[in-house]
Steps between C-alpha positions, in 0.01 A plus 500: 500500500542161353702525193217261295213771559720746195501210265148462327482250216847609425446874532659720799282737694559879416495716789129654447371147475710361827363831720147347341572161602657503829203799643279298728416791745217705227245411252687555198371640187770418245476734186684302210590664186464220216803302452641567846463157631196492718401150445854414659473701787188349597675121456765682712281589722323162573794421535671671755140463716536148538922538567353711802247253648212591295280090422411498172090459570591914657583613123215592282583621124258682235563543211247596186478255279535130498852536225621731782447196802655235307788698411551646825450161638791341265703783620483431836586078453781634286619700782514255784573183223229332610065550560445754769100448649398887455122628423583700153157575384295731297257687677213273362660177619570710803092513548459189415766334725281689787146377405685108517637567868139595595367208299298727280409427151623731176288461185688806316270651203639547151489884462319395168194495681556905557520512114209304485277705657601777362387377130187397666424808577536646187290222348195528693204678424297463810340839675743553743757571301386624170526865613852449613563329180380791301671781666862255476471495153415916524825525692732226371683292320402183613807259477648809657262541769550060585878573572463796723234283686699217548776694624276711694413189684818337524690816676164582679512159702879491516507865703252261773163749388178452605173564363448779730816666289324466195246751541703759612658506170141622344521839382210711465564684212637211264258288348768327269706415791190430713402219240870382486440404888159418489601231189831365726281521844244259367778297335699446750217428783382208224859384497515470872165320554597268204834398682279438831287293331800269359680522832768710293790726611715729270833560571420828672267327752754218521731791693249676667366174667849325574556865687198421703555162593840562609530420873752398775573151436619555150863493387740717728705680248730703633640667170329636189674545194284653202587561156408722241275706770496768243207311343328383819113608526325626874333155561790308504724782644245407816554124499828572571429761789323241638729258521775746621240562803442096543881452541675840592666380152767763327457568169694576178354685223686500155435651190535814241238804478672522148337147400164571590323357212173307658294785530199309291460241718483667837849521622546862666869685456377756797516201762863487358570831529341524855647151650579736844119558581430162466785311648663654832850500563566471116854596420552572143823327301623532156667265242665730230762291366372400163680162353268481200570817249733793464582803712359675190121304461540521918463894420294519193238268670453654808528829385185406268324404817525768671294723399282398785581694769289265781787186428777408726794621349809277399834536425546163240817436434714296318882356420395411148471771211368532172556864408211443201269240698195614238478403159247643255419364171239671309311275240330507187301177496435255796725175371859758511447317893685267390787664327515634931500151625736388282762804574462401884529166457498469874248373785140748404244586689256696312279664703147616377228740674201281402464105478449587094769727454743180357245380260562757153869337521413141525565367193596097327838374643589829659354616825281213509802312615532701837728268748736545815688760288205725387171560667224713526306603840310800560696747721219420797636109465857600445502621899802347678642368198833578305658469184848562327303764262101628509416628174129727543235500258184679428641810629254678324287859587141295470233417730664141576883581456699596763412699672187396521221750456223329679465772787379368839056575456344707671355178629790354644584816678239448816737173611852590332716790598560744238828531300747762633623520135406441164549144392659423905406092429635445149804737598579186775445274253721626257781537762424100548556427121856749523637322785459074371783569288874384629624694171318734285160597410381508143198725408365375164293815370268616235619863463237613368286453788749443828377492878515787691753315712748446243505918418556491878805290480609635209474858659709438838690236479660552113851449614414117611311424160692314187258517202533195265467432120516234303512467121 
């Protein structure tokens, strides 16, 4: 092969990622442990398909999030030293890309007006509803119950469910849950007709329609790529089927069951888990070389997440070590934070469950100075990032520490499949906030009341941990 396809931005090809690359024969599901390089195998493997005869108008790349494209994008101009004409989109621009090459016209809601309507309904008094509203209030808490409907919604349109769905769910003996779908029923039918009336789409309908428009004389691509699949949702798993059937296109899937963390917003880890009875002749590949962290958080971390039997297993691995990658420093009072910071003194990521988690430790001319060198994101935000050290907070046992105790409802149940173990979601999400780290993890931790996870650690993995004190 030529000798330019192993260099990638400056970085050689490992064998896993080359047997990746240079496979043109299968649909490809690529399962890439974090760190192991995946966004560089899929610049490496643009670019072999155009060294091959592939035009670039063939290639098609997803990626989830807009960050993601323009990175990926950079990555590829760096590669080649100069701009390469590829389609890198989200799957929204994706959409929308197809409703412009029919000469259709996208007027995209804000998914305020969902949240809208939902207050409305809770404000109105007329007849219709006032025996709904009654037995809501019976049942529960209200700013509770607005979530759950929104979500409800949200994953209920993102699964492609009709109406006709919806009453199945009724249950004959349940009048709680019976009001719980009668209240989101006549929400979500008002929410519909109000979009009609505006000439509105959401982003749901924006991929549903864009699948249905979708005909011959669109773009021949002849390759796929996708990444992060683990987070993809069924709607827009069938925009793609659809375009594999336009084209007789091959595809290649890439992502980690282990970084599942979407759940909320529709994305389904069982269309991950069961890529072969979707896509035929899927043949499925493995990146295990981790270039981020040690051999040592390689095993703590995926030992962690695998507890969950239903994953594909992986053997991470690593050349690094760090034979105490976790640090644990139990505090008294919230400010002894920086006391940690300072004893790093280092790139930090600290890495929160909840968007408020940071805010007890903001204080004048201290973490209110957060810059290149210190930041906070929520570990949901923190997704496909790295830093030199992650430091954790809020690892606390409560309702909104981490774990999280906010159990999938009874509600949610009818359109979201049901854990295989306790806490399956926020034990992905905790592998996430392990593996950002290129060094070591600090757990800052009120002992007094420490998360459930932490005794975990503490309980198997006591040989990797150094415990630190300051004076």
């Amino acid at each position: 092969m030529n000798e330019n396809l192993n260099n990638i931005c400056g970085y050689k090809l490992d064998d896993d990622q080359k047997e990746v690359v240079y496979n043109t024969t299968n649909n490809i599901l690529v399962i890439a442990g974090a760190g192991s390089g995946k966004t560089l195998t899929i610049v490496g493997k643009i670019k072999y398909l155009l060294n091959i005869g592939y035009k670039s108008d063939q290639i098609l790349c997803i990626s989830f999030t807009n960050d993601a494209v323009n990175s990926l994008i950079n990555k590829i101009n760096k590669s080649f030293n100069k701009k390469i004409i590829i389609d890198v989109f989200t799957f929204h621009k994706l959409a929308i890309n197809i409703f412009n090459h029919y000469n259709k016209k996208v007027n995209l809601v804000n998914e305020e007006l969902l949240k809208y309507i939902i207050n409305e309904f809770f404000l109105s008094n007329c007849d219709n509803n006032i025996r709904l509203l009654i037995l809501a209030k019976k049942y529960y808490n209200l700013k509770y119950l607005k979530n759950i409907i929104f979500h409800f919604i949200t994953i209920f349109k993102s699964k492609g469910l009709s109406i006709d769905d919806y009453f199945n769910f009724f249950k004959k003996n349940s009048k709680k849950i019976n009001t719980f779908l009668a209240i989101t029923l006549y929400i979500y039918v008002n929410y519909e007709l109000e979009k009609k009336s505006q000439n509105l789409i959401d982003f749901d309908d924006l991929i549903l329609n864009a699948t249905k428009l979708l005909k011959n004389k669109y773009k021949k691509y002849k390759y796929i790529i996708i990444d992060e699949f683990q987070d993809t949702s069924y709607i827009r798993l069938l925009l793609i089927k659809k375009l594999m059937q336009l084209n007789g296109t091959k595809l290649m899937l890439v992502g980690d069951d282990y970084q599942s963390i979407y759940k909320f917003s529709g994305s389904d880890i069982n269309i991950f888990l069961n890529s072969n009875k979707y896509i035929n002749n899927l043949k499925i590949m493995y990146l295990e070389n981790t270039y981020r962290f040690s051999n040592e958080l390689a095993f703590i971390s995926s030992d962690f997440i695998s507890k969950n039997k239903f994953q594909f297993k992986k053997n991470l691995k690593s050349l690094k070590t760090n034979s105490k990658p976790i640090k644990i420093y139990y505090y008294k009072k919230e400010n002894e934070l920086y006391k940690l910071i300072d004893y790093i003194n280092n790139e930090i990521l600290i890495l929160g469950r909840n968007n408020n988690d940071i805010l007890p430790f903001y204080k004048p001319n201290k973490l209110g100075i957060i810059n290149s060198k210190l930041r906070y994101l929520t570990v949901h935000k923190s997704k496909g990032l790295e830093s030199n050290e992650v430091i954790l907070i809020n690892l606390s046992n409560n309702l909104l520490g981490f774990p999280s105790k906010i159990k999938d409802t009874k509600e949610l149940s009818f359109i979201t499949k049901k854990d295989t173990i306790k806490y399956e979601e926020e034990r992905r999400l905790f592998y996430v906030a392990l593996t950002r780290s290129k060094n070591s993890v600090y757990l800052f931790i009120n002992k007094k009341n420490e998360s459930i996870f932490v005794k975990e650690l503490k309980r198997n993995y006591k040989n990797f941990i150094e415990y630190l004190r300051f004076k």
